[in-house]
Residue, then its C-alpha position, 0 to 999 in steps of 0.5 A: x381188489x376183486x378178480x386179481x390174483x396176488x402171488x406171493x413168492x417166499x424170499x430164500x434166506x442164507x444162513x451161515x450153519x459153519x459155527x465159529x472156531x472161537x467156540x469150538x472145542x479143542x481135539x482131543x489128544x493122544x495119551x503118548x505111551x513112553x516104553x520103559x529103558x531097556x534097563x527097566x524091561x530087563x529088571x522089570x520095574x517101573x521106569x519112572x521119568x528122571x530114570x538114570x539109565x534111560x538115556x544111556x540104554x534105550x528100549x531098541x538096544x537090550x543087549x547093552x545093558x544085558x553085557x554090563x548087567x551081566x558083569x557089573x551089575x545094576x546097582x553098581x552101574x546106578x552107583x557109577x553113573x550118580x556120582x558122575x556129571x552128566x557130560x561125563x556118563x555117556x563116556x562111562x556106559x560105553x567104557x563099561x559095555x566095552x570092558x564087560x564084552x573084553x570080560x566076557x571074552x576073556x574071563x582071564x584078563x578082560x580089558x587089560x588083555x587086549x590092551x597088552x596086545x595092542x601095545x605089543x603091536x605099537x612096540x612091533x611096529x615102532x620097532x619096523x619104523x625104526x628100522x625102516x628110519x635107519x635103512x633109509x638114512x643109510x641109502x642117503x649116506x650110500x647115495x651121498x657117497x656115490x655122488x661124490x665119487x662121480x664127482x671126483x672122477x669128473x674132476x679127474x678125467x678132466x684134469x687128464x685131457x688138459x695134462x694130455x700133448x696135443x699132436x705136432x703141428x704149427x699150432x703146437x708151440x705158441x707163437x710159432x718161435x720155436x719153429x722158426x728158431x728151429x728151423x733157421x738152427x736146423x738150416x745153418x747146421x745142415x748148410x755147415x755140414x754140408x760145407x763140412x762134408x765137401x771140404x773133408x770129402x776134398x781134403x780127404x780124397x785120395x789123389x787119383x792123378x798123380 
């Protein structure tokens, strides 16, 4: 067709660039450097992955195993711990590093001074609460004492207000019978003194008159 432009406008097409994670190769990976037992540095040597005293004298403490390498001596320590089992060789380090600083504070007696020093202290202090057992048994005895005493002298005293004689009163004799026999007794020897006492007054009496 002639006398008419034609434009033609080119179509974008998206294409994914992001390639698939199922072909992408892996990272790579760190060499992870694994430090050498305190024991190694200190003896220089190689420490090899199944190191006996790895686990037990880590490169953060040099001074555990410098004390009992200092006493025991590294191969005597390797001996100690092969023929141990595993459960058992923490325990064992711990007890060497301690013994080798008792050694290394008393080159004397070592382990077995301080040892007799706290079973010194245990004999003091069961000695101190034996006593201390013995005064408080005794307090209770005293204690028990006094009880009883109080108690006796409660009994007692009650014992003397009952044997006590009330004051004199119509309320003294039960029932009033004495009183009354009393009194009536009273009454006839007074009236038959009386009578007595006029009679002799008039026989007796001198004659005034005669």
């Amino acid at each position: 067709m002639e006398g008419s432009d034609i434009v033609m406008t080119p179509t974008n097409v998206s294409v994914s660039s992001s390639p698939s994670h199922s072909s992408s190769p892996p990272p790579p990976t760190n060499p992870v450097v694994v430090s050498p037992c305190a024991a190694c540095k200190i003896l220089r040597r190689r420490c090899v992955d199944k190191c006996v005293l790895a686990p037990y004298f880590p490169p953060s403490e040099p001074l555990k195993f410098t004390t009992a390498h200092r006493v025991f001596g590294a191969s005597n320590i390797i001996k100690f711990l092969q023929e141990l089992p595993e459960s058992q060789r923490a325990d064992a380090v711990s007890s060497m590093v301690y013994e080798a600083n008792a050694r290394i504070r008393d080159p004397v007696y070592g382990c077995a001074g301080a040892i007799c020093h706290l079973q010194k202290q245990v004999s003091e202090l069961q000695t101190q609460l034996a006593k201390a057992r013995a005064e408080v048994v005794n307090i209770q005895t005293q204690q028990a004492n006094l009880l009883a005493l109080v108690c006796m002298e409660m009994a007692h005293s009650e014992e003397s207000q009952e044997l006590t004689p009330q004051p004199f009163g119509d309320n003294y004799f039960p029932n009033n019978q004495y009183n009354s026999s009393s009194f009536s007794s009273h009454s006839f020897n007074g009236s038959f003194l009386d009578d007595n006492s006029y009679g002799l007054g008039s026989s007796w009496e001198p004659a005034l008159w005669t």
